[in-house]
C-alpha positions as CSV (number, residue, x, y, z in Angstrom):
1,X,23.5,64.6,-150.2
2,X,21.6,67.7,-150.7
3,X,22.8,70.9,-148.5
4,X,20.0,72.0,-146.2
5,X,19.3,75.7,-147.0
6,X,19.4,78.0,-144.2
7,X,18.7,81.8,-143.8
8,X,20.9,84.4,-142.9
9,X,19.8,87.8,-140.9
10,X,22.0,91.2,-142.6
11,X,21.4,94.0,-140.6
12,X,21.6,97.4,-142.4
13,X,20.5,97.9,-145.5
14,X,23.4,99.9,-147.0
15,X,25.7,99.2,-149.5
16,X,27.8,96.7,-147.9
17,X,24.9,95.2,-146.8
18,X,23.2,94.7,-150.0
19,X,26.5,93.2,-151.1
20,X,26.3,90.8,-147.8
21,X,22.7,89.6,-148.9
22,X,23.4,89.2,-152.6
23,X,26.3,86.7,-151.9
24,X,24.5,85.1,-149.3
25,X,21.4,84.6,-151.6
26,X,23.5,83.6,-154.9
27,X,24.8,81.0,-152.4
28,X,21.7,79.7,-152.1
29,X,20.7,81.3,-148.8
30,X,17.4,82.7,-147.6
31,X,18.3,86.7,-146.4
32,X,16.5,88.7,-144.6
33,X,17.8,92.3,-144.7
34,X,16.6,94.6,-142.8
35,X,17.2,98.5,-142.0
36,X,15.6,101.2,-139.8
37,X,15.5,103.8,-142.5
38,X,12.9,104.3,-144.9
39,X,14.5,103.5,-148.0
40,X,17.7,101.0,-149.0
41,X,21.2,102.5,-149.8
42,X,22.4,104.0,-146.7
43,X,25.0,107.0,-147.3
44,X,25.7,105.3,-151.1
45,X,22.4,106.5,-152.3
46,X,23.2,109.9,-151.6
47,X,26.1,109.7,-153.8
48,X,25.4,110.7,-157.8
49,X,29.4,109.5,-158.2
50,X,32.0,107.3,-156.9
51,X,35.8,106.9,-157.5
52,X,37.7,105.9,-159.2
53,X,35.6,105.9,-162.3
54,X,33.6,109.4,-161.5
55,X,30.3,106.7,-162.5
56,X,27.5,105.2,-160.4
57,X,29.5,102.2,-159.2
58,X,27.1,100.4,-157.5
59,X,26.1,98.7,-160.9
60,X,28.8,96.5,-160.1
61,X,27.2,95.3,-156.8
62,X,24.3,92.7,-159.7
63,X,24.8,89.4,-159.5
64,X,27.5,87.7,-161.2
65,X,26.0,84.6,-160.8
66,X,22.0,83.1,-161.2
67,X,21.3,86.5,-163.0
68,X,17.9,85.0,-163.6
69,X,17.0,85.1,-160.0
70,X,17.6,88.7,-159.7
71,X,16.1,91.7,-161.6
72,X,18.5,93.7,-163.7
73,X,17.7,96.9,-162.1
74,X,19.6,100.0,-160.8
75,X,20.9,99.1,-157.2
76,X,20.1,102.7,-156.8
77,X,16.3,102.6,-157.0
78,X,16.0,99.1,-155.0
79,X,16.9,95.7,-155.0
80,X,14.7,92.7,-156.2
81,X,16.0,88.8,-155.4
82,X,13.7,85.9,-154.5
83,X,15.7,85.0,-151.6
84,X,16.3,87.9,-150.2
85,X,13.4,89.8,-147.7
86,X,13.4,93.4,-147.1
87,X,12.0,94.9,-143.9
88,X,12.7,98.7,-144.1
89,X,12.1,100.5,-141.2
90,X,12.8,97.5,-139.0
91,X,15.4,96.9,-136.3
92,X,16.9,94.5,-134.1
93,X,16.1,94.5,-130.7
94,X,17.7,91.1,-129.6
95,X,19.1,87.7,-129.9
96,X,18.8,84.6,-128.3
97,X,20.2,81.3,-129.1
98,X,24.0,80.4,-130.4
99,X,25.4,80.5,-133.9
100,X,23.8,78.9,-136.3
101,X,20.4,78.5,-134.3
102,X,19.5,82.0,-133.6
103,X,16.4,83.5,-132.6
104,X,16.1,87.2,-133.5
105,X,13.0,90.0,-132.4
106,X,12.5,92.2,-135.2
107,X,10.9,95.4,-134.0
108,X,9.0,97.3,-137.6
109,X,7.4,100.9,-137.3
110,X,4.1,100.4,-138.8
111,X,3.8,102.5,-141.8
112,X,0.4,104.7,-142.3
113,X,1.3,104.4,-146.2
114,X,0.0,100.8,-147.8
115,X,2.9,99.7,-150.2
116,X,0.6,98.3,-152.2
117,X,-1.4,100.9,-153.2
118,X,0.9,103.5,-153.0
119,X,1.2,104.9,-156.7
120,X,4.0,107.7,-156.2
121,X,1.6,110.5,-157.4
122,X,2.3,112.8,-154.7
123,X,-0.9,114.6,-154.0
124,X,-0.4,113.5,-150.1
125,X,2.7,115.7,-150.5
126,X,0.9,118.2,-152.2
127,X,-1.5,119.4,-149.6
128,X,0.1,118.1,-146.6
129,X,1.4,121.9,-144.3
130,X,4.3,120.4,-142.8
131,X,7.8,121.5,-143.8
132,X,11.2,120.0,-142.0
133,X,14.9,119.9,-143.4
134,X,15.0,117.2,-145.9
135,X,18.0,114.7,-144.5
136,X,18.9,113.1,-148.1
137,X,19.8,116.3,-149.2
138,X,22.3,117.3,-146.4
139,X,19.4,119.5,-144.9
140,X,19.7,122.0,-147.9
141,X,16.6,121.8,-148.8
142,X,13.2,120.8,-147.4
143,X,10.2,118.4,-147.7
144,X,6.8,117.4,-146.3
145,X,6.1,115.3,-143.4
146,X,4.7,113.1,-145.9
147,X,8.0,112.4,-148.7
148,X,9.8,110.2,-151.1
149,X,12.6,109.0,-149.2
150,X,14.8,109.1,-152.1
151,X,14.0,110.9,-155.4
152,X,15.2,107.4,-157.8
153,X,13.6,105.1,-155.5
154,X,11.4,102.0,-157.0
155,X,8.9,101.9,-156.6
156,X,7.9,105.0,-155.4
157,X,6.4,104.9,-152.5
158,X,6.0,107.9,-150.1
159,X,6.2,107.6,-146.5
160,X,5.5,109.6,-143.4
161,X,7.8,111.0,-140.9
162,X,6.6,110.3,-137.6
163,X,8.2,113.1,-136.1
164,X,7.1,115.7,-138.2
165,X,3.7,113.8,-138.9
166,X,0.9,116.2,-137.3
167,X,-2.0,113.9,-138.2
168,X,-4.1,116.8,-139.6
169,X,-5.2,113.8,-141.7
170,X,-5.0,116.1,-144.8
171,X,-3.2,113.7,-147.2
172,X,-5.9,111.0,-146.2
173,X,-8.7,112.2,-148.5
174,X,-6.4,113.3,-151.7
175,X,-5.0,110.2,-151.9
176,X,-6.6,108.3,-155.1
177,X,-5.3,104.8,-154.8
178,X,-6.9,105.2,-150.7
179,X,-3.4,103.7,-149.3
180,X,-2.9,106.0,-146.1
181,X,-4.2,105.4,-143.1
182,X,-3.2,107.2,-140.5
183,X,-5.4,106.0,-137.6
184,X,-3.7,102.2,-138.1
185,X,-0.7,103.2,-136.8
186,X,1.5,104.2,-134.2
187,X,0.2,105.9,-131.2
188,X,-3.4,106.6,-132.6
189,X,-3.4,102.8,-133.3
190,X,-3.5,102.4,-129.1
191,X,-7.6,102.9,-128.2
192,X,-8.0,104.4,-124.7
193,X,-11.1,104.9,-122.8
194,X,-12.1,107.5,-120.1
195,X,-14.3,107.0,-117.9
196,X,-15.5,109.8,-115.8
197,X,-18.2,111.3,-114.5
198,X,-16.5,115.2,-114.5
199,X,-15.9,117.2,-117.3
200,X,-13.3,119.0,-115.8
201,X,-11.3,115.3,-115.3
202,X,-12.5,114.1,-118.8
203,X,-11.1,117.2,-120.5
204,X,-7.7,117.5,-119.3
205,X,-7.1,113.7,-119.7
206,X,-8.5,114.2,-123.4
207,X,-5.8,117.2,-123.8
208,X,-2.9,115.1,-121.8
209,X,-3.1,111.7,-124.0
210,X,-4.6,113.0,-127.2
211,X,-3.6,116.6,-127.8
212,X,-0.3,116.2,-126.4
213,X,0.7,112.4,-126.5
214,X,-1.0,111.7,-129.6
215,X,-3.0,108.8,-128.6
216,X,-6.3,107.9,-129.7
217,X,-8.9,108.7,-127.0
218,X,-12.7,108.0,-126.3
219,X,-14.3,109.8,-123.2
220,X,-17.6,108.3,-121.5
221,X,-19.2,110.1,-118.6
222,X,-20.9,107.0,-117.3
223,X,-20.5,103.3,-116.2
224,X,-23.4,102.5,-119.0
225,X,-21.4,104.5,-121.3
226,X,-18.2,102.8,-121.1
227,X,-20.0,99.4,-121.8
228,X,-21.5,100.8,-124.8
229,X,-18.3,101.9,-126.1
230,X,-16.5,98.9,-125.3
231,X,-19.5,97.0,-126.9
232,X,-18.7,99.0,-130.1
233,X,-15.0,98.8,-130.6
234,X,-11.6,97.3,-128.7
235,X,-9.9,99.2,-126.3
236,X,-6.2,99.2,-124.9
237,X,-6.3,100.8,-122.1
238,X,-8.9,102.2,-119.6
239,X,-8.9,105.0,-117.2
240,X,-11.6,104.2,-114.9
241,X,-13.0,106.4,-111.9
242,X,-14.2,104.6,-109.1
243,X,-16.8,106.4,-107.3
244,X,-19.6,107.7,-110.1
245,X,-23.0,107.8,-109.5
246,X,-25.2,105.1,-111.0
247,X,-22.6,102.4,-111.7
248,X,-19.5,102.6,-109.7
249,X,-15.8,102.0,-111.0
250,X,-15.9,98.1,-109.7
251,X,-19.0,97.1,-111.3
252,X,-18.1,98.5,-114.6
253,X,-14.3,97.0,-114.3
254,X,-16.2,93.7,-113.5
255,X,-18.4,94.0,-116.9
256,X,-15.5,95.1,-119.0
257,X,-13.5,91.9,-118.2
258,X,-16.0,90.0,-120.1
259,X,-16.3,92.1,-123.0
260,X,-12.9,92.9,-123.6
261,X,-10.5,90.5,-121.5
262,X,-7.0,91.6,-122.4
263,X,-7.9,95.0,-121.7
264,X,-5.7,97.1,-118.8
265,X,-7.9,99.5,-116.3
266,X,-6.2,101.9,-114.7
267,X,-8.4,103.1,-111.9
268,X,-8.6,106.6,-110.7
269,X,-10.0,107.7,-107.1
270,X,-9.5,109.9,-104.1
271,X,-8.0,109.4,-101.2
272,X,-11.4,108.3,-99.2
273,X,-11.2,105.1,-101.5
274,X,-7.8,104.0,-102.2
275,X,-9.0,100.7,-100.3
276,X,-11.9,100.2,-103.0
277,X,-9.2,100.6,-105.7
278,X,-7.0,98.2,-103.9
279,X,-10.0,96.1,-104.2
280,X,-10.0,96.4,-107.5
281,X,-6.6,95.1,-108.6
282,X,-7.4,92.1,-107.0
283,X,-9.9,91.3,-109.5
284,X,-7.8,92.7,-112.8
285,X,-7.2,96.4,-112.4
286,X,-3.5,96.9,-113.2
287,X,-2.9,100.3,-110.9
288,X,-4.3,102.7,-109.7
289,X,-4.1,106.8,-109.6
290,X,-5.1,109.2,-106.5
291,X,-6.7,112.4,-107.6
292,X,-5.7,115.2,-108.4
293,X,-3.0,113.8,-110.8
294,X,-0.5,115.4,-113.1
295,X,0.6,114.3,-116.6
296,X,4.1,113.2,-114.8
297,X,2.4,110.6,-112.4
298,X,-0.1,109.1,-115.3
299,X,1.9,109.5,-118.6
300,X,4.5,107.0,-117.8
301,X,1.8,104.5,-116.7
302,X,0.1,104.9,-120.1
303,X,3.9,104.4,-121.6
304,X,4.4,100.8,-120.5
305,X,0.6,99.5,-121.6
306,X,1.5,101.4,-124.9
307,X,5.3,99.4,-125.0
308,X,3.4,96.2,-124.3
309,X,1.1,96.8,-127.2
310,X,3.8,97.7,-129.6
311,X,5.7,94.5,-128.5
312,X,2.7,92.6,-129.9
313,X,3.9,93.1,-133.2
314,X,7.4,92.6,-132.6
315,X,8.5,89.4,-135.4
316,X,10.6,86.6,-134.4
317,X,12.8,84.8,-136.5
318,X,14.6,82.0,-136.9
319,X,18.2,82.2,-138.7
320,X,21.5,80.4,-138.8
321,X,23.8,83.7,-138.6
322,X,23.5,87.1,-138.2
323,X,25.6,89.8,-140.3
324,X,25.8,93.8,-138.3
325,X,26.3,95.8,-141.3
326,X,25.7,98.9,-139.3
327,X,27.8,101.4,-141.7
328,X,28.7,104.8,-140.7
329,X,28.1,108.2,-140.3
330,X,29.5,111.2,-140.5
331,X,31.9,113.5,-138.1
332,X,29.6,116.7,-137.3
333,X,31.8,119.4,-137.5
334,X,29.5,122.1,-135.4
335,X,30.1,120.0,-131.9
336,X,32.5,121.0,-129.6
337,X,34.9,124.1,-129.9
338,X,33.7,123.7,-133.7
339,X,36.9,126.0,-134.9
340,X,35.5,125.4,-138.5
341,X,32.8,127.6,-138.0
342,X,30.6,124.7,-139.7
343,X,27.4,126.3,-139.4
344,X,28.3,130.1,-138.6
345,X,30.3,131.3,-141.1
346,X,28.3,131.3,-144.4
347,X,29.5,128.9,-147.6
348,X,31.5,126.3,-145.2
349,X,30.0,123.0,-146.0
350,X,31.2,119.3,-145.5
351,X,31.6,116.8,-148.0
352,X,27.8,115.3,-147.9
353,X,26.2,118.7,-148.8
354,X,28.9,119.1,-151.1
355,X,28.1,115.8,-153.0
356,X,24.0,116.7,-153.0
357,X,24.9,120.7,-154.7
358,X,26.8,118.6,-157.2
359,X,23.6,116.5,-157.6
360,X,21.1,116.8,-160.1
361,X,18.3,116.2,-158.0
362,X,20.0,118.4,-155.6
363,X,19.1,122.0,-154.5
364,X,20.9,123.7,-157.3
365,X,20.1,121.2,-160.2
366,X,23.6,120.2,-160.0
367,X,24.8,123.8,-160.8
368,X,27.6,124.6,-158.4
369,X,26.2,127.9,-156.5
370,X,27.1,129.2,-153.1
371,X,24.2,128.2,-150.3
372,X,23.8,131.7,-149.3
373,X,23.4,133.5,-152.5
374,X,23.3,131.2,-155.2
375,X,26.5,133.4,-157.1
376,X,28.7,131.0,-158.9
377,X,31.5,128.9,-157.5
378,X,35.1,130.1,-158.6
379,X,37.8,129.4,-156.0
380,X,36.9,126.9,-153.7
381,X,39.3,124.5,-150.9
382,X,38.8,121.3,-149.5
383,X,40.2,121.1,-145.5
384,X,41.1,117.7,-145.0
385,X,40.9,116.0,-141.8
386,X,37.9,117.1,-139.8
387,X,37.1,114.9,-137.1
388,X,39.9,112.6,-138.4
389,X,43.4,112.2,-136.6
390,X,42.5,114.7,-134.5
391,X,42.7,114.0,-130.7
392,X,40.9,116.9,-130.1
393,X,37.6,115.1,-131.4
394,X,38.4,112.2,-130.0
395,X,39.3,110.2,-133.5
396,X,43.4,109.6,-133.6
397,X,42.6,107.4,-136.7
398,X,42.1,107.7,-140.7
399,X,38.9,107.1,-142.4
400,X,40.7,106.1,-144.9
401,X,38.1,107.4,-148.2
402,X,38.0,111.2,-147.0
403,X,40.9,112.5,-149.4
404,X,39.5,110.2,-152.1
405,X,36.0,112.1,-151.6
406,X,37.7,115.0,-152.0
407,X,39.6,114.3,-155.0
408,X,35.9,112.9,-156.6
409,X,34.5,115.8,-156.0
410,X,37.2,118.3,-157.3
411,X,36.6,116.3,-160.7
412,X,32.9,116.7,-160.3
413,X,33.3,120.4,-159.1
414,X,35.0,121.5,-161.9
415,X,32.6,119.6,-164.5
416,X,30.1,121.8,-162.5
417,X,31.6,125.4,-162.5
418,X,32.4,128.3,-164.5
419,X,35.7,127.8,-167.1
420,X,38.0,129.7,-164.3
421,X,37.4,127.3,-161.7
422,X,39.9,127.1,-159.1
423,X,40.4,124.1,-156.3
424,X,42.6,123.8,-153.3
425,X,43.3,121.2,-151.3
426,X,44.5,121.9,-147.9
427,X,46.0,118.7,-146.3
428,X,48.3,116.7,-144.2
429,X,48.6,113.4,-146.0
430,X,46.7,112.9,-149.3
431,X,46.3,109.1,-148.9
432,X,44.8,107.0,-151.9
433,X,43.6,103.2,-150.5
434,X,42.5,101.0,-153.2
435,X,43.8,99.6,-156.7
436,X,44.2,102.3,-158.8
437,X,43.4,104.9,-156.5
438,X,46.7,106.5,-156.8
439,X,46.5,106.9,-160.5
440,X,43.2,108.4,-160.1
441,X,44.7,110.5,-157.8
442,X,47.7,111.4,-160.0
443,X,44.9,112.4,-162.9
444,X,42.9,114.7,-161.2
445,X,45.8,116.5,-159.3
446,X,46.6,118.3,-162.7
447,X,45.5,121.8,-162.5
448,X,45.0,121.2,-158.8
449,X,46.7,123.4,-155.9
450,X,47.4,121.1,-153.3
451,X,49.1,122.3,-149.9
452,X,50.6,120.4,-147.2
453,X,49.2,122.7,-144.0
454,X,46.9,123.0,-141.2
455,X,44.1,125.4,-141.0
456,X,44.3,127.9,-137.9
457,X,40.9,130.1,-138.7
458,X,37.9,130.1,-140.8
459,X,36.0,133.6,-140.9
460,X,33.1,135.6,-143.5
461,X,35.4,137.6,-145.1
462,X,34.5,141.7,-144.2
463,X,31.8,143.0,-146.5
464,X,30.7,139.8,-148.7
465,X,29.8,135.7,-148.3
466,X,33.5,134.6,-149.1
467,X,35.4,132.5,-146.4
468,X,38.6,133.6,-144.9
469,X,40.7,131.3,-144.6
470,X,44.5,131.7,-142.3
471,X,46.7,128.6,-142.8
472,X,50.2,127.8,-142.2
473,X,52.3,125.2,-144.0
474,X,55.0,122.8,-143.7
475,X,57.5,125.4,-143.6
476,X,55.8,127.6,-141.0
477,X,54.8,130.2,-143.3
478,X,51.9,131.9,-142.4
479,X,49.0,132.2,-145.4
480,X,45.6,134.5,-145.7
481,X,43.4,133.8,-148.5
482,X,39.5,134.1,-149.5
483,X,37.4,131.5,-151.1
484,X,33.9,131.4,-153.1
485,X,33.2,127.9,-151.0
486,X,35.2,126.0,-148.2
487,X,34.7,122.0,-148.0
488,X,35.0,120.2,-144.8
489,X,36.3,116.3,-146.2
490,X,35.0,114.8,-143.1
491,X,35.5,112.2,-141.0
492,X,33.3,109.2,-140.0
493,X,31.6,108.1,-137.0
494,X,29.6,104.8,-135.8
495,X,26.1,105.2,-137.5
496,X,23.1,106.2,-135.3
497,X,21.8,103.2,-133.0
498,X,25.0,101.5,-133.0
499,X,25.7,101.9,-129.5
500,X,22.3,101.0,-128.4
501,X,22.5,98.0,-130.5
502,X,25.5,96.9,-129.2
503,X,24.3,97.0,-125.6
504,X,21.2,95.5,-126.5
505,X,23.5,92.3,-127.9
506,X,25.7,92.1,-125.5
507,X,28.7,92.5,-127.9
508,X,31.7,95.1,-127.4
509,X,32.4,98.5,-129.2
510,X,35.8,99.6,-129.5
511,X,37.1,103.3,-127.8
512,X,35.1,105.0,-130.8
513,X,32.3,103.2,-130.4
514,X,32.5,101.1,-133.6
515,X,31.1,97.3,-133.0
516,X,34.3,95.1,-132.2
517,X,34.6,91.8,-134.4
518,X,32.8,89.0,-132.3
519,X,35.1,85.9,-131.2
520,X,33.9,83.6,-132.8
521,X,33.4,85.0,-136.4
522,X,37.5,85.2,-136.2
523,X,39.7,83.1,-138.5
524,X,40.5,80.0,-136.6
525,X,44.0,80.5,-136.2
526,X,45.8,77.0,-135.8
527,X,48.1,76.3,-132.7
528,X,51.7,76.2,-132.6
């Protein structure tokens, strides 16, 4: 008898993910995978290296099986299987049903950037005047508002941030191939009409939803204006005054319903006749506003028509199991007491930004330079521990890959530097997880200081950019030394949204906030 193929939902696109959906989809599964982010990869495809081999790693993540239904690529510039559909920028809002008959509502951000014609030139880039702190770098550099998620990634297809995203529309005409579009999405997507017969009224509402809100907004000073303009194009939402000379509010609401049925009317009047925009609900008006209003009592009105509208594109699917491969973050050393000095004293950086200065599509080429002067790296220490068994932050556990980070990168470090290239590692267990870890270990701890201690201050060292560093060690001995560069290996943390996501599943976090294993996705274990 032939097995009935199924599909599977992975959420989270990163590496263990990918390695979720592969399996799945060599087994003869439908996947759909599906992340939040821009691009595939999650933290992975910030990483050049990987222990224990100092390589890319994530070669070994190609199908063992069915190679012919998979594209021998590099896992780092994207993933290509017939069975398996990618939704970036997509994320699940909620799940009905019971194991294996699920019903999942996939929300995805609409992108202003068509895939399709999206060649990767980079002239949107180019002219667009909007500069932020570019996140796949560790914030050491910074790029457009318009950007290539990741610099390897295939194809490559530039996308816009929406928070940064003015829409000064100046990437719209350079663009060759003619595949942005920035009024098709997001909030300029949502038409609104105001009706009015004041300028004074017409004005501020044009300021308060388009200037500020970033909708897109029509005005009309007229009854017979409105029905043009609703004669012309669809409409969202209307804000409709009620008493205006010629064609009152009523009528025109009346007319509108036939042009344009699904469209909401908020009304707007005075106190002299709230009873005529009563009147009005009754025959389709969805609320109404007494004049003179401020953006608190309208802007949250506009906010759940706009929710509605977005729901419209919300995807349902149909899947027989659903995998949370939500990965992690990292610990951010700069909250709370922050006795690091992460982000005050110059040349303190964690792990991440250390792994993207090692990079050669990093800030520095992959030359090992100090952030705040760019002067070579000689003596540099790792701190081990931060935001890891530490009760202070909250996290009395081990993340378990932070000393093998560290170790990774002392091996890269030193491939980076100058000849005299000193490391330290400053610790209180060095522990190495994994087959062969501890020989890896064992290999790169030649020529390597490493000190069993725990760090009491970090200061700028008087007159230059080195880091003082005060330590003591097991013995109690007290120690003062200065470094070119101070690493913070740091801990990690439940990614971004999992919390949220958790909440809106109904399923259980544990006391850090990472998502619990779900009953029944437990071995069976057999009574007696």
């Amino acid at each position: 008898m032939k097995r009935k193929i199924g599909r599977a939902l992975v959420v989270g696109a990163g590496i263990g993910g990918i390695r979720v959906a592969m399996d799945l989809a060599q087994m003869g599964y439908g996947v759909t995978l599906i992340d939040r982010a821009a691009h595939m990869g999650g933290i992975l495809s910030q990483l050049d290296r990987q222990f224990p081999s100092d390589g890319c790693g994530m070669c070994r993540m190609l199908p063992m099986v069915e190679r012919d239904a998979a594209q021998q690529t590099c896992l780092r510039k994207g993933l290509f299987h017939e069975r398996i559909d990618i939704r970036l920028g997509t994320q699940l809002l909620d799940v009905a049903g019971e194991p294996g008959k699920f019903q999942a509502t996939l929300k995805t951000v609409p992108t202003p950037v068509d895939p399709q014609r999206c060649n990767g030139c980079g002239e949107c880039a180019a002219v667009c005047p909007v500069e932020v702190p570019d996140a796949f770098n560790a914030g050491l550099t910074r790029r457009k508002a318009i950007y290539l998620p990741v610099p390897h990634m295939m194809p490559p297809t530039y996308a816009i941030d929406p928070d940064a995203c003015t829409r000064c529309g100046a990437c719209e005409p350079v663009c060759p191939m003619g595949a942005i579009h920035l009024a098709d999405t997001g909030r300029k997507a949502f038409r609104i009409l105001v009706v009015d017969d004041e300028t004074i009224i017409r004005n501020s509402l044009d300021a308060w939803l388009g200037d500020e809100e970033g909708y897109h907004v029509t005005m009309a000073a007229s009854g017979a204006e409105a029905l043009e303009r609703l004669a012309e194009a669809p409409f969202h939402l209307m804000l409709l005054d009620i008493k205006m000379p010629g064609m009152d509010g009523v009528e025109v609401l009346d007319k509108a319903r036939v042009l344009q049925p699904a469209l909401q009317v908020l009304m707007m009047t005075a106190y002299a006749t709230v009873e005529t925009a009563v009147e009005a609900m009754k025959i389709g008006a969805m609320d109404y506003l007494i004049k003179p209003f401020d953006p608190e009592a309208l802007i949250p009105k506009v906010t759940t028509v706009f929710t509605a509208f977005e729901a419209q594109n919300n995807a349902q699917l149909a899947v027989g199991a659903i995998v949370l491969a939500t990965g992690t973050t990292a610990f951010d050393p700069s909250t709370g007491k922050n006795p690091m000095g992460y982000g005050v004293v110059p040349n303190v950086v964690t792990g991440l930004e250390l792994e993207r200065m090692l990079s050669g599509s990093g800030p520095d080429g992959g030359r090992l330079l100090r952030p705040s002067d760019k002067q070579p790296v000689h003596r540099a220490a790792w701190i081990q521990c931060v935001g890891s068994r530490d009760l202070q932050t909250g996290a009395d556990f081990c993340s378990t890959v932070c000393c093998m980070f560290a170790l990774k990168e002392v091996s890269l470090a030193r491939r980076a530097a100058a000849a005299d290239f000193e490391a330290t590692i400053i610790y209180m267990d060095l522990r190495t997880f994994g087959k062969s870890f501890e020989r890896y270990a064992q290999t790169v701890g030649d020529n390597l200081r490493q000190v069993r201690g725990r760090v009491h201050s970090i200061a700028q060292a008087p007159e230059n950019d080195r880091v003082a560093l005060r330590w003591s060690d097991s013995t109690g001995a007290v120690h003062d030394e200065t470094f070119d560069l101070v690493v913070l290996s740091t801990g990690q943390r439940p990614s971004p949204g999992s919390a949220a996501l958790a909440e809106a599943l109904a399923i259980d976090t544990d006391a850090f906030g990472f998502i619990r294993t779900l009953p029944f996705l437990r071995p069976h274990q057999p009574a007696g």
